[in-house]
C-alpha positions, 0 to 999 in steps of 0.5 A: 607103473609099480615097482619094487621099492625097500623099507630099511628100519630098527626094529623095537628100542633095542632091535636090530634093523630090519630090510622089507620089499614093499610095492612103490606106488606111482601116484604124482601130483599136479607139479609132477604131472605138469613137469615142474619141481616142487621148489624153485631150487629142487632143494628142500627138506621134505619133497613130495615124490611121485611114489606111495608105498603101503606098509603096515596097512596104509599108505604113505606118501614117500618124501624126500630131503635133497640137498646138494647133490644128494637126497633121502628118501622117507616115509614117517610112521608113528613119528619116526622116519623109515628110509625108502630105497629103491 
């Protein structure tokens, strides 16, 4: 199942930031398919989620950095982190 998720990132040095639909890919992996987390606590900095996302001709595998009750989702382009939101 797809769905509709967004891309928040600047846009040049100096650029303004910039919101882009992309098509959320539903791709798990095995601890997902198995209904296991990927750490004992559920916390850490870079959780792999079950979505991929193609942008710029790609696809990216969408993480997530969870702490507390709280996570960030994010994709890494060219060594910068692009936050994915749905």
């Amino acid at each position: 199942m797809n769905r509709p998720l967004y891309l928040h990132f600047k846009a040049g040095e100096s650029g303004p930031f910039q919101t882009i639909p992309v098509m959320g890919i539903d791709s798990p992996l095995r601890h997902h398919k198995q209904g296991l987390q990927y750490t004992a606590t559920g916390y850490g900095s870079r959780i792999p989620t079950r979505w991929k996302v193609r942008f710029a001709g790609r696809l990216y595998r969408v993480y997530c950095t969870i702490y507390s009750n709280i996570g960030t989702c994010w994709i890494r382009v060219d060594g910068e982190k692009v936050i994915v939101q749905d």
